[in-house]
C-alpha positions as CSV (number, residue, x, y, z in Angstrom):
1,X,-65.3,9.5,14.1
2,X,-63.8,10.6,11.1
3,X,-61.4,12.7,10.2
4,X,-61.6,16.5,11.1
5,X,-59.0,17.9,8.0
6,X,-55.6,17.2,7.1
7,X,-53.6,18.4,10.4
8,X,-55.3,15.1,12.2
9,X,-52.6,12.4,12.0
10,X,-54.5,9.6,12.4
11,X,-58.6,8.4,12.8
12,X,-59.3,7.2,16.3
13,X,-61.1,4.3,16.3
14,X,-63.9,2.4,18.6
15,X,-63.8,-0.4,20.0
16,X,-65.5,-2.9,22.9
17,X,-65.1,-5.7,25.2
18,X,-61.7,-7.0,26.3
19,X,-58.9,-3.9,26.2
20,X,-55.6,-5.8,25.9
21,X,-52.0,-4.0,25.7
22,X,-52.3,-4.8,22.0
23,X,-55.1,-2.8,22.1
24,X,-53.9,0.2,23.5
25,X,-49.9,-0.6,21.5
26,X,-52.4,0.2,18.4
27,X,-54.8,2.1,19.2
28,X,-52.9,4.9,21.1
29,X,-49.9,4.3,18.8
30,X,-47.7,3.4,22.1
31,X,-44.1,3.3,21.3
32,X,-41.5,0.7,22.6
33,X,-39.5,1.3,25.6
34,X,-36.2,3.2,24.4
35,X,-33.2,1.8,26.4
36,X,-31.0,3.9,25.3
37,X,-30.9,7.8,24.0
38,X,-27.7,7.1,22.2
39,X,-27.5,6.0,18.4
40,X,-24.3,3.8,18.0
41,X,-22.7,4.0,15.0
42,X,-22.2,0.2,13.1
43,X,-18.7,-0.5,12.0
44,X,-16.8,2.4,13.3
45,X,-13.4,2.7,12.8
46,X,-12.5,4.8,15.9
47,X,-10.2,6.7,13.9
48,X,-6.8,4.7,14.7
49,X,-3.9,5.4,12.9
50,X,-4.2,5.1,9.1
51,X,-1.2,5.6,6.6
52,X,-2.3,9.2,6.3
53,X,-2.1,9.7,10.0
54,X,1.3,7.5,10.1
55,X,2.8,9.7,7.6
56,X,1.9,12.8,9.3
57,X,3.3,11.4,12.5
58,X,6.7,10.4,11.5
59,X,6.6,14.0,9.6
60,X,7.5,12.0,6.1
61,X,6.3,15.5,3.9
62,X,7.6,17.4,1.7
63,X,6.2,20.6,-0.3
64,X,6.6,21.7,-3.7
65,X,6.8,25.0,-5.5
66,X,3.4,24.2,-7.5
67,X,1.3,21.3,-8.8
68,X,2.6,20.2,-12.0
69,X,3.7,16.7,-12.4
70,X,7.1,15.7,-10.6
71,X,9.7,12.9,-10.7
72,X,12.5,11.3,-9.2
73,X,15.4,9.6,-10.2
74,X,16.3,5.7,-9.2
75,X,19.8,4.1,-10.4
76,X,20.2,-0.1,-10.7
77,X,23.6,-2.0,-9.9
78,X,26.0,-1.7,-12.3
79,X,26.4,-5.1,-11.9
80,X,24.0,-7.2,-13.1
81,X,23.2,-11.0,-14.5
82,X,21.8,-11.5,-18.3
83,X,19.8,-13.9,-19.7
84,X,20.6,-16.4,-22.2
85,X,18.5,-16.2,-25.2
86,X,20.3,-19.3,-27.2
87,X,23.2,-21.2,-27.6
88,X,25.5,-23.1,-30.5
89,X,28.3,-25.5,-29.8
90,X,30.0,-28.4,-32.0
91,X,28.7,-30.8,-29.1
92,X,25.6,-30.1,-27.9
93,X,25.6,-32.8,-25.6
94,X,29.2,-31.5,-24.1
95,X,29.1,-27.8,-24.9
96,X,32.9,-26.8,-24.4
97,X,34.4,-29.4,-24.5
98,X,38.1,-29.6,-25.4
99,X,37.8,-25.6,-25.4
100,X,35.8,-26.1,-28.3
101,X,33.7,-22.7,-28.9
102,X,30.3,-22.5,-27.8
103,X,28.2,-19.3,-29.8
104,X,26.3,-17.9,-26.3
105,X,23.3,-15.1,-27.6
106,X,22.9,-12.5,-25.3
107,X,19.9,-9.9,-25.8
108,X,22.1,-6.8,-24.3
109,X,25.8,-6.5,-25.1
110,X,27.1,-6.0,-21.7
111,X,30.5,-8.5,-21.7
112,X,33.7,-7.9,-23.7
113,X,36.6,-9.5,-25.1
114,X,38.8,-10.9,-22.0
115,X,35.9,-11.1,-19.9
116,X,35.3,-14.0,-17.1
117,X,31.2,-15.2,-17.1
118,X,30.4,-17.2,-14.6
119,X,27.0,-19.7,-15.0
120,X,24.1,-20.1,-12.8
121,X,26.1,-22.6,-11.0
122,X,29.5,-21.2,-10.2
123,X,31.7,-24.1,-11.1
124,X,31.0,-23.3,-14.9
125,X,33.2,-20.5,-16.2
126,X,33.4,-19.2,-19.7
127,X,36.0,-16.4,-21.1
128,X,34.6,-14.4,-24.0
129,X,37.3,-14.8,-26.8
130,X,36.6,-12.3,-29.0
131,X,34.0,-8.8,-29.2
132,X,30.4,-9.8,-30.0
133,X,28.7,-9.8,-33.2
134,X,25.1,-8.6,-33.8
135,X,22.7,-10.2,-35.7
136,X,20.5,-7.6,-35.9
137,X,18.7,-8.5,-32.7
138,X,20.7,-10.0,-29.9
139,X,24.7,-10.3,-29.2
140,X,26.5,-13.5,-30.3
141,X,29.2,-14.2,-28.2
142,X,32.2,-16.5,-28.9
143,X,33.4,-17.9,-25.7
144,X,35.3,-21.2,-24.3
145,X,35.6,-23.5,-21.3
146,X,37.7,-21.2,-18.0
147,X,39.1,-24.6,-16.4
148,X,42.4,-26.7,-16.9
149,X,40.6,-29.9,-17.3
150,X,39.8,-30.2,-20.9
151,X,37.0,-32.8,-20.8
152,X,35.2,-30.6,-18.8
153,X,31.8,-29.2,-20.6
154,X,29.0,-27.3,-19.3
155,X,25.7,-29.1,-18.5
156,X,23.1,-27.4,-21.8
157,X,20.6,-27.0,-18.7
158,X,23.0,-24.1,-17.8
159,X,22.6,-22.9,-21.5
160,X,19.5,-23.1,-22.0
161,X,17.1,-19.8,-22.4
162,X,16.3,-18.1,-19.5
163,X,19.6,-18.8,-17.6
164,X,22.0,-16.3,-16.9
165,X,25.9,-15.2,-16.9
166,X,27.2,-12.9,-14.7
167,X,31.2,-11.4,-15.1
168,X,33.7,-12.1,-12.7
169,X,36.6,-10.3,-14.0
170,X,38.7,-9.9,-17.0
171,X,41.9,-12.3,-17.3
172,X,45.1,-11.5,-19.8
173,X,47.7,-12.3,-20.8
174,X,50.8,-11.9,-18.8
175,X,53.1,-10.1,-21.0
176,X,52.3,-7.7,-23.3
177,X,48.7,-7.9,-23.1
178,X,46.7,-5.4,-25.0
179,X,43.1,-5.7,-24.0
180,X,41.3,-5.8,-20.4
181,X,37.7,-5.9,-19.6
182,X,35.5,-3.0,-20.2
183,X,33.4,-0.8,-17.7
184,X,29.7,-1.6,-17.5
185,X,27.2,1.0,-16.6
186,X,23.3,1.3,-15.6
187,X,22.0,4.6,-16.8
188,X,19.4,6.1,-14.0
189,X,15.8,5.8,-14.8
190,X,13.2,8.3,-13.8
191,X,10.0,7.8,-11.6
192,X,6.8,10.1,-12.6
193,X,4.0,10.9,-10.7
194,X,1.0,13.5,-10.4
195,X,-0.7,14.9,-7.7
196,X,-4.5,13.9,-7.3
197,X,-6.8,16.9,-6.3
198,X,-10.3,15.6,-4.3
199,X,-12.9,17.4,-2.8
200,X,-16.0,17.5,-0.4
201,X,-18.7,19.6,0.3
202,X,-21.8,19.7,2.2
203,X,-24.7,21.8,3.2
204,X,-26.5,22.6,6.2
205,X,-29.8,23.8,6.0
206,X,-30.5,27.1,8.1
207,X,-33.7,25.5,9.4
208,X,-30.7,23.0,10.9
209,X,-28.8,25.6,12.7
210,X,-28.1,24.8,16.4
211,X,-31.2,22.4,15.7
212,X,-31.2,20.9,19.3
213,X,-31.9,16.5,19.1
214,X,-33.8,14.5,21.1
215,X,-31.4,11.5,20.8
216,X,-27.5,11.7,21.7
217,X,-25.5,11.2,17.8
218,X,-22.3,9.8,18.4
219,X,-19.1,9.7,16.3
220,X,-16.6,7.6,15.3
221,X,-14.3,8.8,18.6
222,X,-17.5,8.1,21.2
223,X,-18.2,12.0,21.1
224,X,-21.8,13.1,21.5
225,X,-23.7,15.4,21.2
226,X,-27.6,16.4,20.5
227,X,-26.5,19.6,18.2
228,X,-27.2,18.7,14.4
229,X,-24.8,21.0,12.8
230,X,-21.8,20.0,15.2
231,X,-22.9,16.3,14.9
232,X,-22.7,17.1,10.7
233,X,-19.4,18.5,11.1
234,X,-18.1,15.7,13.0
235,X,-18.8,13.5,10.4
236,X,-17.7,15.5,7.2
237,X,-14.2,15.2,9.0
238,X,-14.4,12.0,9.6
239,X,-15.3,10.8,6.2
240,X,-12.6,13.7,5.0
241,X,-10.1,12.4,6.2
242,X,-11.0,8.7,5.2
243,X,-10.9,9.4,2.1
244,X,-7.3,11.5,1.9
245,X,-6.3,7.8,3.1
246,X,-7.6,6.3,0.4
247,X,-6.3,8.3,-1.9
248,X,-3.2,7.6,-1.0
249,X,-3.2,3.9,0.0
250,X,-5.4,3.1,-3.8
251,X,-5.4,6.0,-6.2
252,X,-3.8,4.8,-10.0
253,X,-2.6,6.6,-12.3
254,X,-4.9,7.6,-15.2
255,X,-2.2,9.3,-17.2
256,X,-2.5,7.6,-21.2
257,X,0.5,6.3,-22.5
258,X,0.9,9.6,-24.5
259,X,1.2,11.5,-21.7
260,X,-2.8,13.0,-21.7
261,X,-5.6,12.2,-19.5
262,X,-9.1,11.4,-21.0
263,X,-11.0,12.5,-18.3
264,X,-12.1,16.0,-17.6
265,X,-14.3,18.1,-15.0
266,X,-17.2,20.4,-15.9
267,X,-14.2,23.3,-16.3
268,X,-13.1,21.8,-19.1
269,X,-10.1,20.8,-18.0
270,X,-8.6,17.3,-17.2
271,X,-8.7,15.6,-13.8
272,X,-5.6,13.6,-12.8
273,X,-5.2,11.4,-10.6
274,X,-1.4,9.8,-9.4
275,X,-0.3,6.7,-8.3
276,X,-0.8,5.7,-4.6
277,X,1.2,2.9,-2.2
278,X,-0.5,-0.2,-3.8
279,X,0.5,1.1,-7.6
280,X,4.5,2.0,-6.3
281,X,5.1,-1.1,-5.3
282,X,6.4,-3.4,-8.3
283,X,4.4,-5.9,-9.3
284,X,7.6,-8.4,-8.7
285,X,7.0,-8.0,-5.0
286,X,3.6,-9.1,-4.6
287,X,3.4,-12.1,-3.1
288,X,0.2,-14.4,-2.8
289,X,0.1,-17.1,-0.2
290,X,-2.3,-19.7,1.0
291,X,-0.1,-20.6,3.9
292,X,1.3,-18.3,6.0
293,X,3.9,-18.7,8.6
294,X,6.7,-16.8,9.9
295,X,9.8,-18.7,8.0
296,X,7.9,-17.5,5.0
297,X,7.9,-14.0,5.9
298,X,11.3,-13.9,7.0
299,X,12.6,-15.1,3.4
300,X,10.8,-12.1,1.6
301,X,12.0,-9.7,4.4
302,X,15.2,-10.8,3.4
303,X,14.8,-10.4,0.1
304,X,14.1,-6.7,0.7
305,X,16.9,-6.7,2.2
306,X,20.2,-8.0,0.8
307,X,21.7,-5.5,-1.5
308,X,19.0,-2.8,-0.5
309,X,19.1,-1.7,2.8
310,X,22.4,-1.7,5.3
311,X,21.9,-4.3,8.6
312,X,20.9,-1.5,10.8
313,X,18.1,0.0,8.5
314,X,16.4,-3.3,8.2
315,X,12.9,-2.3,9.8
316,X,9.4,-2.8,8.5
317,X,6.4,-1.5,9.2
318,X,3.7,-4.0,7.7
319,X,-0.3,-2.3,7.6
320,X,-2.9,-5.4,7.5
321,X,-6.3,-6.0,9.5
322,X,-7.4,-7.5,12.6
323,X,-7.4,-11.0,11.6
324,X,-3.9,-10.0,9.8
325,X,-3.0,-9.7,13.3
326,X,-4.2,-12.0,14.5
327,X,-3.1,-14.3,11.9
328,X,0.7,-13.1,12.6
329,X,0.5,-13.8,16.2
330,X,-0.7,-17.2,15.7
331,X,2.0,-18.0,13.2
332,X,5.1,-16.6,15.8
333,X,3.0,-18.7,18.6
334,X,4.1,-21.1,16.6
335,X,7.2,-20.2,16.0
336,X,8.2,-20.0,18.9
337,X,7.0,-23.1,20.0
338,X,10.5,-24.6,18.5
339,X,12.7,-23.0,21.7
340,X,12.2,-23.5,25.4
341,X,10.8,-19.9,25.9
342,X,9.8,-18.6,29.3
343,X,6.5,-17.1,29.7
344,X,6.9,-15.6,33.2
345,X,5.7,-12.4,31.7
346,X,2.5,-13.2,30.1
347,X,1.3,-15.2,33.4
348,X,-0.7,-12.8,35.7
349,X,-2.4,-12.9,39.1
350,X,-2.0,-16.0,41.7
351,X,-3.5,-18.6,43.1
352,X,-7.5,-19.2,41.8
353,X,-7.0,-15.9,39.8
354,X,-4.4,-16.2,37.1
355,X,-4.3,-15.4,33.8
356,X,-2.3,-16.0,30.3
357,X,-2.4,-13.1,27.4
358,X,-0.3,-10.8,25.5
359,X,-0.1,-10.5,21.6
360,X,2.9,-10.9,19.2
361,X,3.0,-7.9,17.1
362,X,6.7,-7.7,16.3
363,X,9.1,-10.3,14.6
364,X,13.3,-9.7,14.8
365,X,15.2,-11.6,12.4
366,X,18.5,-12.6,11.5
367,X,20.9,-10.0,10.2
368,X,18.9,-7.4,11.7
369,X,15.3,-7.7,10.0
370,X,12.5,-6.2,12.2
371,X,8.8,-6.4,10.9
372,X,6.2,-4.7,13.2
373,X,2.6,-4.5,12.3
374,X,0.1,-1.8,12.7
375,X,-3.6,-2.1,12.3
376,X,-4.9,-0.8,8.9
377,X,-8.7,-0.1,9.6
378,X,-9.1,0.3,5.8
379,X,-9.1,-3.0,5.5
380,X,-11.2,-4.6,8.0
381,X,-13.8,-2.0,6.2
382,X,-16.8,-4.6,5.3
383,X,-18.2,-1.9,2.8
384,X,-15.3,-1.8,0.4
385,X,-13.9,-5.1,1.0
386,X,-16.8,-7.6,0.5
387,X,-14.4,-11.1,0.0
388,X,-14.9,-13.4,2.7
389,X,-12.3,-15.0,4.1
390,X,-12.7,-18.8,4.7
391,X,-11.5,-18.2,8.3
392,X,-13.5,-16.0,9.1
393,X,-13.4,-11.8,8.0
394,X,-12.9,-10.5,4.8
395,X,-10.1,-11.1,2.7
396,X,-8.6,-8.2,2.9
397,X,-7.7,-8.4,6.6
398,X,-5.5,-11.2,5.8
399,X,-3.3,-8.3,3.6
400,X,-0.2,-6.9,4.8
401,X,1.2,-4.0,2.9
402,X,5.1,-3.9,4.1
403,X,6.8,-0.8,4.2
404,X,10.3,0.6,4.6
405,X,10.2,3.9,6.0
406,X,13.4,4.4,6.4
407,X,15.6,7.1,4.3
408,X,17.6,6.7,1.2
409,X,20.0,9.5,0.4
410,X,18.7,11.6,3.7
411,X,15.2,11.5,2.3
412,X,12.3,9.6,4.4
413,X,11.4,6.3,1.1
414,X,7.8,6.9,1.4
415,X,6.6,10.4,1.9
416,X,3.5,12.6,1.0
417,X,4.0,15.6,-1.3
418,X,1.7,18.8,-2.0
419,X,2.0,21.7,-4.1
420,X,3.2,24.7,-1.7
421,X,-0.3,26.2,0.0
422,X,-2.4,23.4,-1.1
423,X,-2.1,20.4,0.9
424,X,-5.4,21.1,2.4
425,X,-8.2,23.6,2.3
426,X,-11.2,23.8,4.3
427,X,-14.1,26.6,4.1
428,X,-17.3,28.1,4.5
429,X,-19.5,29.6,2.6
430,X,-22.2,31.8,4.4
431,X,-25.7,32.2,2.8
432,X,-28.6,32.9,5.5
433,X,-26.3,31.8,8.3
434,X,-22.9,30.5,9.0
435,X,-21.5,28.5,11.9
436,X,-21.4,31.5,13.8
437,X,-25.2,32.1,13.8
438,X,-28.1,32.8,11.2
439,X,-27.6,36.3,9.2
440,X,-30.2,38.6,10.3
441,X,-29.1,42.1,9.0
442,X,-27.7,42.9,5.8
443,X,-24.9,44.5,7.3
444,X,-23.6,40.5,7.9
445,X,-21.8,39.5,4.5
446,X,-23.0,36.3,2.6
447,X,-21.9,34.7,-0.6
448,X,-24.6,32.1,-1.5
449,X,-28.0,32.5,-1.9
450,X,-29.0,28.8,0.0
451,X,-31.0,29.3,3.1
452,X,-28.1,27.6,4.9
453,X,-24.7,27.5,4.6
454,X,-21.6,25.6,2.7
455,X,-18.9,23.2,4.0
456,X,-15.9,22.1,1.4
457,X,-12.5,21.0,1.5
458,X,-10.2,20.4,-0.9
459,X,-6.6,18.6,-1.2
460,X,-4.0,17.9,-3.4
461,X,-1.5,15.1,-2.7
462,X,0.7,12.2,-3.9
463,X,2.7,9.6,-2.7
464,X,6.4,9.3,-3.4
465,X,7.7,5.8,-2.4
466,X,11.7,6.5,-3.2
467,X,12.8,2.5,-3.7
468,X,9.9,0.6,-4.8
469,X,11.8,-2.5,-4.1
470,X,12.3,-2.3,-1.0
471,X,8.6,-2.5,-0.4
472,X,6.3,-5.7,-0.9
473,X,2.6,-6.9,-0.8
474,X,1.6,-10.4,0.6
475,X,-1.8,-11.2,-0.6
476,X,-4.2,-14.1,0.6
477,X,-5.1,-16.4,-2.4
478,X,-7.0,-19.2,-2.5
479,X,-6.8,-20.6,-6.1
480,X,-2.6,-21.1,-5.3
């Protein structure tokens, strides 16, 4: 038979003889057992705690009277080491010796007359004889041997560009002396960032509303439900609030060096965005490896340390992945494996029934360092991060962003900031319905003509992280 008009869905069709299933699978159009009413959802995070969700929890915010751009102010040591850009002696082979003068060129002119510089290697002493004379580009300074043995020289390695002097203090003469050493200052510097505004919208159609499903939708927390515009809701938070995280865990800056931004919205006018954690963290403190263990970690925790943060502030908080996790436990497994330690609390059950687990997720140090790792789901996302891992996982899994969240000067180091009122806005916008139910009298107010209605949100945020320095990065790479 053919077919009637264009409601028929499909021709039936004739057939003889043997009738198999296959017959009837295509014939009747006979579907496949369904074993389950429940769509999964592939690769879902499951919502566990994110750097957005980490700030908010440790309540590390702080508002701001509006939205312009805002900045901070950070202050070095006034103590510091300079560089040698280039040396002259009589002897280069024996620079010094017999108190001889040796020319040292600075780039900054931060000694003075009477002052006591001390070399790389601490047995080497200079004193700076007389003030320093430019030469239009860097500081020469006349200086000679600080020691009582007069065949003593410095080695040139210790001269040599790229080494450095440090002062000591300023020695004179005993009686009527008329110079001393001069104070040396570092000038605070300011930090400048800008708030990035993002947005989201959808719409639901009002053929949609309350639309009942056949097949349970579930989210990423394991809710379900058959209710289209609750399912849609679900996820427009869920992919919200994912990408509030990401702004702050990868935004850059995309402020010119001029100060303007070349980018700009159909208003007319320019979109910022700020820096985020990965940008604040100075370039200096990212790390690659190709080996990891835990002696490793414990020298850059240390040299986040010393100087920066007092013994009982020393505690970390380092995002990474699963296999990051999994990576750390197997390296303080290993660790450990050095001392005699007792494992009476990781053995469970008795006789035919034991069992052996637990997970390292924490590492104490000497002079109070403390590094504790939470999972970053962000990147174990296979979407974003598409680098495989030669162990197995993507690259970034094997990351670990390391954080002080501690204070400095009463003030949490890392903290979000929004402009007073618009941390975060979230609306709808009725046309022929609303959430509430579909608009059947024109008493009910609308303000859009779609046969549905509107979802949007909006934020504006930024990341402040106080002492860059105290912060660090330790990136897998294979090419070291």
């Amino acid at each position: 038979m053919g077919k009637i008009n264009d409601l028929q869905v499909y021709v039936g069709k004739n057939w003889s003889g043997l009738t198999t299933d296959n017959h009837l699978g295509t014939i009747f159009n006979e579907q496949p057992y369904v074993a389950s009413n429940i769509i999964s959802r592939l690769h879902a995070d499951y919502d566990h705690l994110n750097l957005d969700g980490l700030i908010t929890k440790m309540g590390a915010e702080e508002e701001f009277p509006d939205d312009r751009d805002f900045t901070w102010m950070l202050q070095g040591d006034d103590e510091m080491a300079i560089p040698v850009v280039s040396y002259t002696a009589a002897d280069t082979n024996k620079p010094g010796v017999a108190y001889s003068i040796i020319k040292i060129e600075f780039a900054k002119k931060y000694f003075s007359k009477t002052d006591i510089l001390t070399a790389d290697d601490r047995r080497y002493r200079v004193r700076v004889m007389n003030e320093p004379i430019s030469n239009g580009v860097n500081w020469i300074y006349e200086c000679q041997m600080w020691t009582k043995d007069k065949t003593a020289y410095i080695p040139p390695a210790l001269l040599s560009a790229g080494s450095q002097f440090s002062k000591s203090y300023s020695n004179v003469d005993k009686t009527l002396s008329r110079n001393g050493g001069e104070t040396s200052y570092s000038s605070p510097f300011q930090m400048r960032n800008s708030f990035s505004t993002i947005r989201k919208k959808d719409t639901v159609p009002g053929n949609m509303l309350d639309r009942q499903m056949v097949i349970d939708l579930t989210d990423d927390l394991g809710r379900k439900t058959r209710v289209w515009t609750q399912y849609a809701e679900w996820v427009f938070m869920q992919q919200w609030n994912r990408e509030k995280n990401r702004v702050l865990i990868y935004s850059e800056s995309n402020k010119k060096d001029d100060g303007t931004y070349s980018m700009k919205g159909d208003s007319g006018f320019e979109i910022k965005e700020g820096a985020g954690l990965r940008e604040q963290i100075s370039p200096s403190y990212r790390f690659n490896y190709s080996q990891f263990s835990i002696d490793w970690i414990d020298d850059i925790l240390t040299q986040l340390s010393v100087n920066v943060l007092p013994e009982d502030e020393r505690k970390f908080v380092g995002l990474t992945g699963e296999y990051g996790i999994r990576q750390f436990h197997k390296a303080v497994e290993a660790y450990v494996g050095r001392y005699n330690v007792r494992d009476e609390k990781r053995v469970f059950g008795s006789g035919q029934a034991l069992g052996f687990g637990g997970q390292y997720v924490t590492y104490r140090g000497a002079n109070g360092i403390e590094l504790s790792l939470i999972k970053m789901p962000e990147y174990d996302n296979i979407v974003h991060n598409r680098i495989a891992h030669p162990d197995g996982g993507v690259t970034e899994s094997y990351r670990y962003t390391i954080l002080n969240f501690g204070t400095t000067k009463g003030k949490a180091n890392i903290r979000r900031v929004y402009p007073k009122g618009e941390k975060e806005k979230m609306w709808h916008i009725a046309g022929s319905c609303s959430p509430l139910g579909p608009n059947t009298s024109f008493k009910t107010g609308a303000a859009s003509a779609v046969d549905g209605y509107e979802i949007h949100a909006q934020s504006k945020q930024a990341l402040i992280v106080e002492n860059p320095l105290s912060c660090a990065e330790l990136i897998y790479s294979s090419t070291i």
